[in-house]
gemmi code that builds the backbone of each chain (N, CA, C; Angstrom):
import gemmi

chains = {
    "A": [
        ("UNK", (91.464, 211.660, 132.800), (90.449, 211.158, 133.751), (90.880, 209.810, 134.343)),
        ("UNK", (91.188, 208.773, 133.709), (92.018, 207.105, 133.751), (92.848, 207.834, 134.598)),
        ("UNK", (93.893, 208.488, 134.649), (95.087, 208.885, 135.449), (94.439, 209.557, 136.896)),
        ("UNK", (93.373, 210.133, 137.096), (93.427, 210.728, 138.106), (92.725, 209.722, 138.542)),
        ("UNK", (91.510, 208.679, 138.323), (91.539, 207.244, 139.107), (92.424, 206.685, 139.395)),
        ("UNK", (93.527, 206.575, 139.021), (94.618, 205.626, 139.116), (95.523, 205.963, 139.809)),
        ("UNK", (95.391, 207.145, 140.444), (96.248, 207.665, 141.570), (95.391, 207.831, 142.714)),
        ("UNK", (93.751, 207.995, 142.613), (92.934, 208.352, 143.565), (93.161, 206.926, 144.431)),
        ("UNK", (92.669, 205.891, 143.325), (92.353, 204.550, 143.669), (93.295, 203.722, 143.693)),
        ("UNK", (94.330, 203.403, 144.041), (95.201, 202.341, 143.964), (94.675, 200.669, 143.512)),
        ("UNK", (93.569, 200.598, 143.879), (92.572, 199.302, 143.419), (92.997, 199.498, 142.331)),
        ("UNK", (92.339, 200.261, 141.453), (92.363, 200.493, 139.628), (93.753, 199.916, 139.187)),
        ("UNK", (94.803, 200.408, 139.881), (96.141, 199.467, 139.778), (96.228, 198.757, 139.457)),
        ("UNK", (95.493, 198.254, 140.582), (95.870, 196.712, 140.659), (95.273, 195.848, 139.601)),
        ("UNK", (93.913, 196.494, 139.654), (92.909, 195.779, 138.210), (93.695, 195.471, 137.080)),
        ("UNK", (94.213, 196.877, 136.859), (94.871, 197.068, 135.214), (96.565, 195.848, 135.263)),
        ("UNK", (96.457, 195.729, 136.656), (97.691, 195.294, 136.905), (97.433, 193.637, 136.528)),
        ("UNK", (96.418, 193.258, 137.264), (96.426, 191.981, 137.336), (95.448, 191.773, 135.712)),
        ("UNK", (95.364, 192.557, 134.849), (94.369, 192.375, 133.733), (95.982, 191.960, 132.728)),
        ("UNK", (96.477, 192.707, 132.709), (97.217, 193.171, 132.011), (98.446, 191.645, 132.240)),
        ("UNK", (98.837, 190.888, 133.374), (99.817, 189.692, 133.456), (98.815, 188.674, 133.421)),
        ("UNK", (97.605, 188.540, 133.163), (96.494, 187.619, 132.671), (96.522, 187.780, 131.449)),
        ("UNK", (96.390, 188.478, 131.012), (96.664, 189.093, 128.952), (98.507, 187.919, 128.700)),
        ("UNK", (99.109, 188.523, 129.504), (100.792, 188.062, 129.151), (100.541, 186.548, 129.406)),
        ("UNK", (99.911, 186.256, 130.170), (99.998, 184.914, 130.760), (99.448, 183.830, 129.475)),
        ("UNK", (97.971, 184.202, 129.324), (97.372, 183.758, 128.548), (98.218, 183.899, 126.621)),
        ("UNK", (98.878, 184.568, 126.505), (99.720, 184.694, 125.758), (101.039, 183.945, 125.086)),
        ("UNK", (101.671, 183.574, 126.552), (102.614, 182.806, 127.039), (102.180, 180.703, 126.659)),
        ("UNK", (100.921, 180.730, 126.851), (99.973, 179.621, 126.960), (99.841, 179.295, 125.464)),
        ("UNK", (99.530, 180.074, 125.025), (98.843, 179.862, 123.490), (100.267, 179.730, 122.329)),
        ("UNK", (101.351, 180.238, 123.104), (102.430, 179.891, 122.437), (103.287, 178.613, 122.875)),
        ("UNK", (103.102, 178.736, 124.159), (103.625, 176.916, 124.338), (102.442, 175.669, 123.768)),
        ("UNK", (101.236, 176.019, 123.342), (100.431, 175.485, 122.869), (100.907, 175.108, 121.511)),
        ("UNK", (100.959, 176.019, 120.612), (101.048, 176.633, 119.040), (102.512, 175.457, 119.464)),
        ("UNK", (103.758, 175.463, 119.957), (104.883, 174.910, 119.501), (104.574, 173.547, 120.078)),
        ("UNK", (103.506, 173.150, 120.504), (104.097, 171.380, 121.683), (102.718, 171.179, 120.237)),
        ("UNK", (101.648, 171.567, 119.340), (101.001, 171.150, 118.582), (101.905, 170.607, 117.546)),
        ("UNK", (102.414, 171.997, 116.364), (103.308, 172.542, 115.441), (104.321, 170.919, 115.611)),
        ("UNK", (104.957, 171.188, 116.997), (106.145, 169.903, 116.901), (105.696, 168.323, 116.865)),
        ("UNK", (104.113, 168.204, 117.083), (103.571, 166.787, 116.572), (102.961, 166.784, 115.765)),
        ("UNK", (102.308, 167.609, 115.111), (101.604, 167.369, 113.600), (101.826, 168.070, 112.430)),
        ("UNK", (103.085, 169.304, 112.985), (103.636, 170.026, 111.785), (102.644, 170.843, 111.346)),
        ("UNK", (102.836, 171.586, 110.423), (102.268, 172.968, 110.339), (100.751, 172.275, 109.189)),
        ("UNK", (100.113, 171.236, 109.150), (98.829, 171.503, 108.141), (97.638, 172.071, 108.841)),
        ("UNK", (96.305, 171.892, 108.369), (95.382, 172.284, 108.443), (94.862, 171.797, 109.454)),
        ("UNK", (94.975, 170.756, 110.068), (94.960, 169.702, 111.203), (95.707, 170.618, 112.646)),
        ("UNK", (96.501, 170.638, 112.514), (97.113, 171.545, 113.507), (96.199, 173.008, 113.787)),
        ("UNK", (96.108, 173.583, 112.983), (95.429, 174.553, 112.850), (94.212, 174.683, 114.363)),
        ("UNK", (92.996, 173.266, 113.388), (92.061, 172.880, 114.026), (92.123, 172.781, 115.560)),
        ("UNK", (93.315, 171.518, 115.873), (93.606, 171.535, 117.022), (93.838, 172.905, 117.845)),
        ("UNK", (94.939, 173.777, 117.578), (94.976, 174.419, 118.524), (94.209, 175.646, 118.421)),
        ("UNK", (92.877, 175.697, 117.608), (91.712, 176.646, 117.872), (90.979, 175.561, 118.868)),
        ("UNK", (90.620, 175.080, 118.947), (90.052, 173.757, 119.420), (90.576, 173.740, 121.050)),
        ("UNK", (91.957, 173.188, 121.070), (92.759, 173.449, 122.077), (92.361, 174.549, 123.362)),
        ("UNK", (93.085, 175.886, 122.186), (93.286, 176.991, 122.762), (91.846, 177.526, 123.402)),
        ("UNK", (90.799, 177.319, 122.929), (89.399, 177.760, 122.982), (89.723, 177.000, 124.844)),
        ("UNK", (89.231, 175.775, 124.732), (89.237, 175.052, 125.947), (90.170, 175.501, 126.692)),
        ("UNK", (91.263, 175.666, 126.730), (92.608, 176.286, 128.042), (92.223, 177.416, 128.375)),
        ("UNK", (92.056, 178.279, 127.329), (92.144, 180.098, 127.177), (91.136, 180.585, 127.870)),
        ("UNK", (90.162, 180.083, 127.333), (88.721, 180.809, 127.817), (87.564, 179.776, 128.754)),
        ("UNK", (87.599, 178.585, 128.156), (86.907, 177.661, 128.769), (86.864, 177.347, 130.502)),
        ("UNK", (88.230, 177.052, 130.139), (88.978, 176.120, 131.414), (90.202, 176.792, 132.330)),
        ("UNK", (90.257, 178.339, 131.817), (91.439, 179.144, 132.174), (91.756, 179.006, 133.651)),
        ("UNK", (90.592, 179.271, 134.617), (91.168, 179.506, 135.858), (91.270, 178.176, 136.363)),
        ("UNK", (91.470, 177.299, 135.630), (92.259, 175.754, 136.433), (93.562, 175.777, 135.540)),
        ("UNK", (93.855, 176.193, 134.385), (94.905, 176.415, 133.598), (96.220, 176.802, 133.481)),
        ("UNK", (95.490, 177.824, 134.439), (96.388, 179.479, 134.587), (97.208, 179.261, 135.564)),
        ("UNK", (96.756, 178.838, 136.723), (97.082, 178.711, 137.485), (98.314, 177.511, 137.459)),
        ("UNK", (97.805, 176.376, 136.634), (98.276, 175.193, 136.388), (100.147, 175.455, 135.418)),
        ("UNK", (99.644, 176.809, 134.487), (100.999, 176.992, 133.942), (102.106, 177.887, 134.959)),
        ("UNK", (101.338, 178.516, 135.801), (101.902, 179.416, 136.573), (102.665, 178.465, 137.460)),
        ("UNK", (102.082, 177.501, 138.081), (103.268, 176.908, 138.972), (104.332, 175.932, 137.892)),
        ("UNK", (104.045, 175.459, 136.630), (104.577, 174.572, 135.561), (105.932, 175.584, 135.513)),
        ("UNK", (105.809, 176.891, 135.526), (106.572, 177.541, 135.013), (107.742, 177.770, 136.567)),
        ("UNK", (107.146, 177.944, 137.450), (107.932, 178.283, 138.572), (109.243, 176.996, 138.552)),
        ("UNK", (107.979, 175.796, 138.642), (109.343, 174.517, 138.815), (109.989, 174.559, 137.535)),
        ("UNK", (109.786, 174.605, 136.275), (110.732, 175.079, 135.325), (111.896, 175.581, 135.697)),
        ("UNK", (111.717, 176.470, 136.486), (112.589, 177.837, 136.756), (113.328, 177.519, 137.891)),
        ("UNK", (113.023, 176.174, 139.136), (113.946, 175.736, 139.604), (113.273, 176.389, 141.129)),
        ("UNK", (112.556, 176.634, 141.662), (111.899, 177.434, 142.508), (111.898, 176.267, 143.514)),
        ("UNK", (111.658, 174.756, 143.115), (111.498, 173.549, 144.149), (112.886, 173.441, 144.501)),
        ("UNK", (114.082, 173.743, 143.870), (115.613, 173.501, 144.553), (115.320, 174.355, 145.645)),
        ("UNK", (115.190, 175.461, 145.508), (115.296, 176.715, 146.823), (114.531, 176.263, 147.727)),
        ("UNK", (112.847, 175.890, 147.616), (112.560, 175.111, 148.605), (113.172, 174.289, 149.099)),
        ("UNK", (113.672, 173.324, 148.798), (114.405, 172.316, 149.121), (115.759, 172.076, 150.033)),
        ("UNK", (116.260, 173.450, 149.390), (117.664, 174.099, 150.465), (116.823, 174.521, 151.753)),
        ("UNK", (115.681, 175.293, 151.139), (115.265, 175.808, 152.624), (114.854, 174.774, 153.615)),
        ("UNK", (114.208, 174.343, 153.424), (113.536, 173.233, 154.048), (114.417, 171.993, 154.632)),
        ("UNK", (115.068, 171.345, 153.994), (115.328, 170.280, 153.892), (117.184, 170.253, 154.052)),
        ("UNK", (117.485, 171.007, 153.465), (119.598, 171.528, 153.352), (119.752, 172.094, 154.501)),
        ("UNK", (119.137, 173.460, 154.898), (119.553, 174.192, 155.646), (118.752, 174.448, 156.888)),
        ("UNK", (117.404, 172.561, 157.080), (116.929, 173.160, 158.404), (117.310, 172.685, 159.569)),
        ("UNK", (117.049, 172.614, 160.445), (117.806, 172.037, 161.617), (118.921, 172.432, 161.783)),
        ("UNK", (119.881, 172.001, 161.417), (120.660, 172.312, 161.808), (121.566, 171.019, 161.898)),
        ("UNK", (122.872, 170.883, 162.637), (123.452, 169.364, 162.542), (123.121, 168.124, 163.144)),
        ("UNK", (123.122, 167.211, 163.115), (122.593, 165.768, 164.180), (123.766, 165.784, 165.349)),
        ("UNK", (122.820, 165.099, 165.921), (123.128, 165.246, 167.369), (124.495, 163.893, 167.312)),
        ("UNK", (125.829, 164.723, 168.286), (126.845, 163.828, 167.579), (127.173, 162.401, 168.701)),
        ("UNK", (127.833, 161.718, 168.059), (127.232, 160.751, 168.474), (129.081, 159.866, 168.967)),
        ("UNK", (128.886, 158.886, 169.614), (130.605, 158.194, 169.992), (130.815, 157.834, 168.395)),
        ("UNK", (132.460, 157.596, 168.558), (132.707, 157.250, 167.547), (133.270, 157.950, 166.188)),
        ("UNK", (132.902, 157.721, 165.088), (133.419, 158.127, 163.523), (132.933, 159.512, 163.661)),
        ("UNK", (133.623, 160.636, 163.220), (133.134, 162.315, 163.344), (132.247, 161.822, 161.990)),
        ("UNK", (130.684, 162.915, 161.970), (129.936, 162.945, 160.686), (130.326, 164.025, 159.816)),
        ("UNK", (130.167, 163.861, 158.844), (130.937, 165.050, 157.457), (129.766, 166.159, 158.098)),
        ("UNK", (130.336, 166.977, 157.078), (129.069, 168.428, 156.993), (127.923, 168.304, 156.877)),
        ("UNK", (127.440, 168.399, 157.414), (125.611, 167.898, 157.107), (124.657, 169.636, 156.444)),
        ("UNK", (125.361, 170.721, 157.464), (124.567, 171.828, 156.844), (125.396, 173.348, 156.810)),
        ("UNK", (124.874, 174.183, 157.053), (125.442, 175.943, 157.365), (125.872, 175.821, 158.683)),
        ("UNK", (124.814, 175.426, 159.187), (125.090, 175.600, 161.010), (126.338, 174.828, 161.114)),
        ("UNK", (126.636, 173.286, 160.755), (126.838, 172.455, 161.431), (128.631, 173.152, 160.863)),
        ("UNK", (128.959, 173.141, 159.780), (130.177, 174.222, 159.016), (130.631, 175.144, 160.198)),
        ("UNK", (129.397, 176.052, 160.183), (130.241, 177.183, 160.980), (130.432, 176.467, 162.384)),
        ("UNK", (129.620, 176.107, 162.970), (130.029, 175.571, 164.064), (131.474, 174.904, 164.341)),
        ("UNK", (131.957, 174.226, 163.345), (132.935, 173.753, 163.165), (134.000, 174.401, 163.113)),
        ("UNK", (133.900, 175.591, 161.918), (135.025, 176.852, 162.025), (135.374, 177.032, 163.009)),
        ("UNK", (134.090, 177.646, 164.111), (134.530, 178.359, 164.960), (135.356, 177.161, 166.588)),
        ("UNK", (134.667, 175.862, 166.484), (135.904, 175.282, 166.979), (137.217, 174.837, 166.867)),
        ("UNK", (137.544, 175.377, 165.253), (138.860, 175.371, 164.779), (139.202, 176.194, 165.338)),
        ("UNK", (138.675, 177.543, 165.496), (138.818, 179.078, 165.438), (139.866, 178.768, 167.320)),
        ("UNK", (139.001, 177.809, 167.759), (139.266, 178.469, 169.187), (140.164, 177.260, 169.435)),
        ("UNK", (140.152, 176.266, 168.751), (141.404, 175.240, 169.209), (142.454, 176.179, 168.740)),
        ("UNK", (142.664, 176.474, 167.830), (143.939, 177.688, 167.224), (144.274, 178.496, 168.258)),
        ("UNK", (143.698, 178.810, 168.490), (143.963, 180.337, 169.473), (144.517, 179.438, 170.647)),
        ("UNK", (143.906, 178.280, 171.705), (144.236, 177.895, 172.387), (145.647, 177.467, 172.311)),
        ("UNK", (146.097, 176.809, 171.178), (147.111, 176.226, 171.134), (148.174, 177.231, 171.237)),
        ("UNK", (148.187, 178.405, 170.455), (148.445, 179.943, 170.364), (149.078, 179.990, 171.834)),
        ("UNK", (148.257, 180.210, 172.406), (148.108, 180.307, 174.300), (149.224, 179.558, 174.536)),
        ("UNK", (148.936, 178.067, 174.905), (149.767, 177.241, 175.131), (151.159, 177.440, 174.946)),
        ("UNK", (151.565, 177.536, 173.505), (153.089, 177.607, 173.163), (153.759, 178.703, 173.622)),
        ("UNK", (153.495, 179.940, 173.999), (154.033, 180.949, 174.595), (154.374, 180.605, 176.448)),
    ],
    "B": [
        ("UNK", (106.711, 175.029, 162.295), (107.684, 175.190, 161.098), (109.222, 176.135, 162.002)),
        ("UNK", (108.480, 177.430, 162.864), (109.445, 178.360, 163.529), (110.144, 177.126, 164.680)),
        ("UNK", (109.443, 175.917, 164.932), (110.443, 175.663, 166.097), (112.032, 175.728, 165.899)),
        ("UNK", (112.310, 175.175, 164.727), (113.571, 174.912, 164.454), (113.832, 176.608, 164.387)),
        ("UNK", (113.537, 177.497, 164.300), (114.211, 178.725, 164.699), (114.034, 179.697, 166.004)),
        ("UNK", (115.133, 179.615, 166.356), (115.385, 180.060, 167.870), (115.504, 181.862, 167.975)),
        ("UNK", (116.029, 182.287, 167.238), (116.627, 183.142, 166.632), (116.083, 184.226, 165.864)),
        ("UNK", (114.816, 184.825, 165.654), (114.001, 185.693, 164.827), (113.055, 184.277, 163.842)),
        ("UNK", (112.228, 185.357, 163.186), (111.858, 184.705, 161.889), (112.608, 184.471, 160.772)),
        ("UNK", (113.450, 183.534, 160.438), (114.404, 183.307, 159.755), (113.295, 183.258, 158.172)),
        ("UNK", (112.261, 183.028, 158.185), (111.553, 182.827, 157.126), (111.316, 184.168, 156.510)),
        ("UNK", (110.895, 185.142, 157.273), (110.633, 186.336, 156.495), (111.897, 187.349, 156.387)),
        ("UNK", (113.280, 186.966, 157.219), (114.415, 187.694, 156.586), (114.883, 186.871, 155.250)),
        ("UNK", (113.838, 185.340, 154.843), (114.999, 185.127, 153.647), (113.944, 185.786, 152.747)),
        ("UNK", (112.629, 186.356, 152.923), (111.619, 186.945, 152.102), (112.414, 188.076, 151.469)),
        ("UNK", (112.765, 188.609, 152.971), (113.424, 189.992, 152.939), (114.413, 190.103, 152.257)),
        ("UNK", (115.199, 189.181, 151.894), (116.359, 189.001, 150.997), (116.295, 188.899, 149.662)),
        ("UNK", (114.866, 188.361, 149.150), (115.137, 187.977, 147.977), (114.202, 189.552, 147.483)),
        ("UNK", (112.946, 190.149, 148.237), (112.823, 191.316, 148.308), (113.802, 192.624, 147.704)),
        ("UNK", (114.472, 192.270, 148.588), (116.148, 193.335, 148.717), (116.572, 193.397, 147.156)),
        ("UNK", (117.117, 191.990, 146.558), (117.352, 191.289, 145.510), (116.849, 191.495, 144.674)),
        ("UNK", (115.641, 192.050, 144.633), (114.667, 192.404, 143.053), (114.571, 194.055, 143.066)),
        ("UNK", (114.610, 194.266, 144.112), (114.721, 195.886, 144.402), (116.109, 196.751, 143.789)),
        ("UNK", (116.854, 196.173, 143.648), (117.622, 196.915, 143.448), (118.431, 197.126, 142.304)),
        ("UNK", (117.656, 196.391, 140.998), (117.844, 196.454, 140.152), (116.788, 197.583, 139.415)),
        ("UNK", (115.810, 197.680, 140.528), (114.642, 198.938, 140.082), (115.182, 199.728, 140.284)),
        ("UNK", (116.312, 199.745, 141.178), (116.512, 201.396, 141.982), (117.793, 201.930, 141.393)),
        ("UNK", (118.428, 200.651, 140.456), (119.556, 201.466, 139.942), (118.778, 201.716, 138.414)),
        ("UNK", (117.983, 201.512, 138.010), (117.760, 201.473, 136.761), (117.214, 202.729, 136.796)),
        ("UNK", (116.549, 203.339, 138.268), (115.558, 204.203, 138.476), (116.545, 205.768, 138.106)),
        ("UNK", (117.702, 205.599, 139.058), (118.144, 206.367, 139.049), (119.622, 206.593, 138.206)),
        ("UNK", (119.581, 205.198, 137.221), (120.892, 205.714, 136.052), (120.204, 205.376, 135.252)),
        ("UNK", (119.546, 206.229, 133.972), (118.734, 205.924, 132.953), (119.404, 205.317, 131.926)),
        ("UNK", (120.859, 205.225, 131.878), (121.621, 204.074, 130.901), (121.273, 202.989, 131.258)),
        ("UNK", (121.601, 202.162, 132.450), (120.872, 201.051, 133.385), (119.558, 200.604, 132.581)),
        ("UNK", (118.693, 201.320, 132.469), (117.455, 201.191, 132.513), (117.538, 201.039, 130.388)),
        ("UNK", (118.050, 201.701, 129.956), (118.302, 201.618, 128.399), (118.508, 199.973, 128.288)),
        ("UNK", (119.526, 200.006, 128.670), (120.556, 198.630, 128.567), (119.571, 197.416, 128.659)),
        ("UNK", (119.047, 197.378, 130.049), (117.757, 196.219, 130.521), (116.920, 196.791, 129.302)),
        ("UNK", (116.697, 197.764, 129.166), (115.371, 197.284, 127.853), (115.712, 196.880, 126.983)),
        ("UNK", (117.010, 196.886, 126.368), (117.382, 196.511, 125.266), (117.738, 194.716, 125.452)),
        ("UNK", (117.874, 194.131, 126.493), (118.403, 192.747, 126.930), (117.136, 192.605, 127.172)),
        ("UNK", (116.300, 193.086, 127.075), (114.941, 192.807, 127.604), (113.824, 192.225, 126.075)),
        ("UNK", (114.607, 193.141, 125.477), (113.544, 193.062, 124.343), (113.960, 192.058, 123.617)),
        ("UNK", (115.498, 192.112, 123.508), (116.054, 190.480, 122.885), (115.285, 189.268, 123.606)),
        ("UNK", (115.666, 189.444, 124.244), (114.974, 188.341, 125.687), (113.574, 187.738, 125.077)),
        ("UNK", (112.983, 188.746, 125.082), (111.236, 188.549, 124.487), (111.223, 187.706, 123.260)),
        ("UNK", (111.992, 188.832, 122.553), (111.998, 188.260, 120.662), (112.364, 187.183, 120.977)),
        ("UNK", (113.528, 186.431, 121.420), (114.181, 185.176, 121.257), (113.133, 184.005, 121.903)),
        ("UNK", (112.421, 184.456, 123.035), (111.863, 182.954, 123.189), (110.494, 183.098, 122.596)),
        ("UNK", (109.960, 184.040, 121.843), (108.714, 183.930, 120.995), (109.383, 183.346, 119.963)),
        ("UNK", (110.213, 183.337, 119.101), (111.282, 182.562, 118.055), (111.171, 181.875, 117.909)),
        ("UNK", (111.566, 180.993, 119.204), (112.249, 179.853, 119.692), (110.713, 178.967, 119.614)),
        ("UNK", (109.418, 179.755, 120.240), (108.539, 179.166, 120.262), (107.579, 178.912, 118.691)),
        ("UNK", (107.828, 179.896, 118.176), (106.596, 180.267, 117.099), (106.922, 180.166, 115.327)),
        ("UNK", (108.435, 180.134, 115.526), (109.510, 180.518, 114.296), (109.115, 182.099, 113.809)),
        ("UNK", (109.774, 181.682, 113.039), (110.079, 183.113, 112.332), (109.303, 183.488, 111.551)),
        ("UNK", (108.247, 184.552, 111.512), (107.220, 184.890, 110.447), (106.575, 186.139, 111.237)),
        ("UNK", (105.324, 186.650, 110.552), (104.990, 187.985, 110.945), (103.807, 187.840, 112.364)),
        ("UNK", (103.393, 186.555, 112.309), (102.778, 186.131, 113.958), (103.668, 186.782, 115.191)),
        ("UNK", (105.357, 186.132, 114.953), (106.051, 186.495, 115.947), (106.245, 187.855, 116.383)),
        ("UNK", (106.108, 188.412, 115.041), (106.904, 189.806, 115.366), (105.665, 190.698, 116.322)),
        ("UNK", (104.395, 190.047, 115.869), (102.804, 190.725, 116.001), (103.240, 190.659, 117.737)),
        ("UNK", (102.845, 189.112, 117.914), (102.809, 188.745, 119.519), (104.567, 189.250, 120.171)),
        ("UNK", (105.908, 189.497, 120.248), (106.824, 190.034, 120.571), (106.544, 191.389, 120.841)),
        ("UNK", (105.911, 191.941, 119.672), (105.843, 193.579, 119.928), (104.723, 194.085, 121.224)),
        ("UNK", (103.380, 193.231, 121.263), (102.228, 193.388, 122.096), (103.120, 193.041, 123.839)),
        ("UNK", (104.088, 191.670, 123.791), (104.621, 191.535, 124.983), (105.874, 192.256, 125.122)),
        ("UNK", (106.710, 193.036, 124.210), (107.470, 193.999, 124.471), (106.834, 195.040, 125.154)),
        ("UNK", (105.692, 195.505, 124.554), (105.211, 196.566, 125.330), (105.076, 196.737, 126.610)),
        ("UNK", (103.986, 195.666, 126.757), (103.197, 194.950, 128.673), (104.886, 195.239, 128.956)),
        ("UNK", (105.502, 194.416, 128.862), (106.816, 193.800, 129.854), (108.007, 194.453, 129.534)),
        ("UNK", (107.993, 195.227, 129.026), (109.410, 196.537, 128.720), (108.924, 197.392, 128.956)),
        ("UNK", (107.929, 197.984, 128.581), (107.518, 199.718, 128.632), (106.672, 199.344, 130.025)),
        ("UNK", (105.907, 199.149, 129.902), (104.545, 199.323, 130.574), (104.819, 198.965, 132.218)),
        ("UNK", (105.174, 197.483, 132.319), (105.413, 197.565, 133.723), (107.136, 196.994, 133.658)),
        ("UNK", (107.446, 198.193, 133.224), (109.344, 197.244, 132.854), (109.529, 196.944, 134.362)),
        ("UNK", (109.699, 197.726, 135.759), (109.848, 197.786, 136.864), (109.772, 196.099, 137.505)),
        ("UNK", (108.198, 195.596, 137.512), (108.080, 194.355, 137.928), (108.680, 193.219, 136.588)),
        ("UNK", (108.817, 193.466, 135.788), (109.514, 192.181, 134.857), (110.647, 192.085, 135.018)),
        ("UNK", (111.698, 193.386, 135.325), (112.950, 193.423, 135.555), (113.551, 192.591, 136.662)),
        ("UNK", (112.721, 193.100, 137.812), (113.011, 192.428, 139.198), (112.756, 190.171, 138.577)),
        ("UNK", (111.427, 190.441, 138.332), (111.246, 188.855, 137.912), (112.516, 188.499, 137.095)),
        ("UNK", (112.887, 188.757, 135.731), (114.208, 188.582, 135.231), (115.433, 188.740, 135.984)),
        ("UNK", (115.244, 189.181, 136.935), (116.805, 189.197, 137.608), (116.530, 188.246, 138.472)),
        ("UNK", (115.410, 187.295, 139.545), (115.173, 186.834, 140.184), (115.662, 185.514, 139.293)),
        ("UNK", (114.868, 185.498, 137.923), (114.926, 183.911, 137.097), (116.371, 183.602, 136.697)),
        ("UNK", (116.833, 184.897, 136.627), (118.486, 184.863, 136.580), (119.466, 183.999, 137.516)),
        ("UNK", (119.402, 184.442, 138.691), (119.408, 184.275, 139.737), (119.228, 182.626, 140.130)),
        ("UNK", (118.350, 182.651, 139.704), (117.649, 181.173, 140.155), (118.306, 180.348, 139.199)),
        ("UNK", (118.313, 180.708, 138.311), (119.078, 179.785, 136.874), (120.649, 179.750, 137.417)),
        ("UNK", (121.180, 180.628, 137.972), (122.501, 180.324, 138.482), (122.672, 179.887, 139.876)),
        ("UNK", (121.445, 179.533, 140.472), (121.533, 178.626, 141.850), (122.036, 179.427, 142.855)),
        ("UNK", (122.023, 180.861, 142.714), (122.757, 181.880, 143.389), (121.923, 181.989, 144.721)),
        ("UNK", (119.982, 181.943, 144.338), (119.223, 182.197, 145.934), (119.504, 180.551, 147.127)),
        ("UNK", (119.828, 180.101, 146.196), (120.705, 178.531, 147.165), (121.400, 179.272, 148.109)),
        ("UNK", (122.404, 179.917, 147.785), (123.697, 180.266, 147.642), (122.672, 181.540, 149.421)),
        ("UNK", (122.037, 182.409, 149.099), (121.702, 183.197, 149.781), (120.754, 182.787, 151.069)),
        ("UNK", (120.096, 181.512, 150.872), (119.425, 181.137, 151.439), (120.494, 180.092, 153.065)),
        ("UNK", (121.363, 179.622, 152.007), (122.556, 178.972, 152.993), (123.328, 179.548, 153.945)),
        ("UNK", (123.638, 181.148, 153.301), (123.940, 182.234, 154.247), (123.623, 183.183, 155.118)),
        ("UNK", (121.947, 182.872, 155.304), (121.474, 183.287, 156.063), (121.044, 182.556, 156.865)),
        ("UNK", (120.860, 181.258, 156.624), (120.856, 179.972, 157.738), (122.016, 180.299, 158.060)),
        ("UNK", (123.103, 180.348, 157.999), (124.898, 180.019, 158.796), (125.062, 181.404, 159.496)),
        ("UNK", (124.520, 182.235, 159.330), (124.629, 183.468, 159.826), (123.681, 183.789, 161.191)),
        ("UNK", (122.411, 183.486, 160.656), (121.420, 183.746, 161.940), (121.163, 182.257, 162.352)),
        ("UNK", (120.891, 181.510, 162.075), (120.520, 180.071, 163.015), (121.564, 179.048, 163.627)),
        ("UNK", (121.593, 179.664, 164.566), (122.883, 179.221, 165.596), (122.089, 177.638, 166.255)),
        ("UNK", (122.539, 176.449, 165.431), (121.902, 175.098, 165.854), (121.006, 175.437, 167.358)),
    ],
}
model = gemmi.Model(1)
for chain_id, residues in chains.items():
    chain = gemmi.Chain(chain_id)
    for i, (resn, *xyz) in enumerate(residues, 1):
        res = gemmi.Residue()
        res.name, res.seqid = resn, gemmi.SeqId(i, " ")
        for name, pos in zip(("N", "CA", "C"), xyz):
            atom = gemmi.Atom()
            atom.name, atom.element = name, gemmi.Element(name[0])
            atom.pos, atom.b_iso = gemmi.Position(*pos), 0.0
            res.add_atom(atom)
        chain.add_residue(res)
    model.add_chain(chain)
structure = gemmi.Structure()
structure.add_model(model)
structure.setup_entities()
């Protein structure tokens, strides 16, 4: 019966979908909890307290400011602000506008290839020339 | 944000790329079921080791490893795989790497 909703309804999917990486998530939480406690007060009865205590407030209390809060903790972990950063900032524009004087190093992708390809064609010209 | 691109939506072909990039570790796994063995088995280490790493060693770990082996190997192995190959990826600075080449390729200053 579950199976033939779950093909009727694609919603139901998604439910079970998004129930189910809220379960992992919240999971994920209670164990970076359990080790950042564990590694300041060591395993007594005190610890314990805390992270029922803790966990109560993150898990269930305070989750959807939490959740959210580990979800991006975890992205920049993972280095997700470098890629922004190439995108944005490395690889936008393109090169500065050139100017009299000292040539500027590589500044980006564009400004590289651009460069190749006036190697590309001084070569060839010169090519030309010597014949 | 598009002014600086002259040239298409440079934003949603690098979507499209990293898209591409998670896909196709579904589609070989889909269709060589060794593929798909292998990732579960690097998968499940994967799990065990950073519940370990987090919880030590005792019968808690093995409890909570086995409940997130399930969700994230069996259940929806498809979307964890793609995410693990993405964090992969990212850990080796490789979508840098993809993101630079599709600026030098399509965005002609």
């Amino acid at each position: 019966m579950n199976e033939i909703f779950l093909n009727l309804f694609p919603m139901f999917f998604l439910f079970d979908f998004f129930a189910d990486i809220n379960l992992i998530l919240k999971i994920f939480v209670l164990m970076t909890l359990v080790s950042w406690v564990r590694n300041h007060l060591g395993t007594g009865a005190l610890s314990w307290i805390l992270i029922g205590a803790m966990g109560y407030f993150i898990l269930f209390d305070g989750w959807a400011i939490f959740g959210p809060i580990y979800l991006l903790y975890m992205l920049l972990m993972f280095g997700v602000s470098a890629v922004l950063i190439d995108f944005f900032f490395i690889s936008a524009g393109g090169p500065p506008q050139q100017e009299e004087g000292m040539e500027s190093p590589v500044s980006s992708g564009v400004d590289l290839s651009n460069r190749m390809k006036g190697a590309h064609a001084a070569s060839a010209a010169q090519r030309i020339l010597r014949r | 944000m598009f002014g600086m691109n002259e040239k298409g939506n440079i934003l949603f072909i690098i979507i499209g790329a990293f898209v591409v990039l998670a896909l196709i570790p579904v589609l070989i796994t889909t269709f060589f079921w060794p593929a798909k063995i292998l990732m579960q088995i690097i998968m499940i280490f994967v799990v065990y080791t950073t519940v370990r790493g987090l919880m030590g060693s005792g019968n808690l770990t093995i409890i909570i490893s086995a409940i997130l082996i399930y969700f994230m190997v069996f259940k929806w192995f498809e979307v964890f795989l793609s995410l693990y190959i993405l964090q992969l990826l990212l850990g080796l600075q490789f979508l840098s790497v993809v993101i630079w080449g599709i600026g030098t390729n399509l965005r002609k200053g």
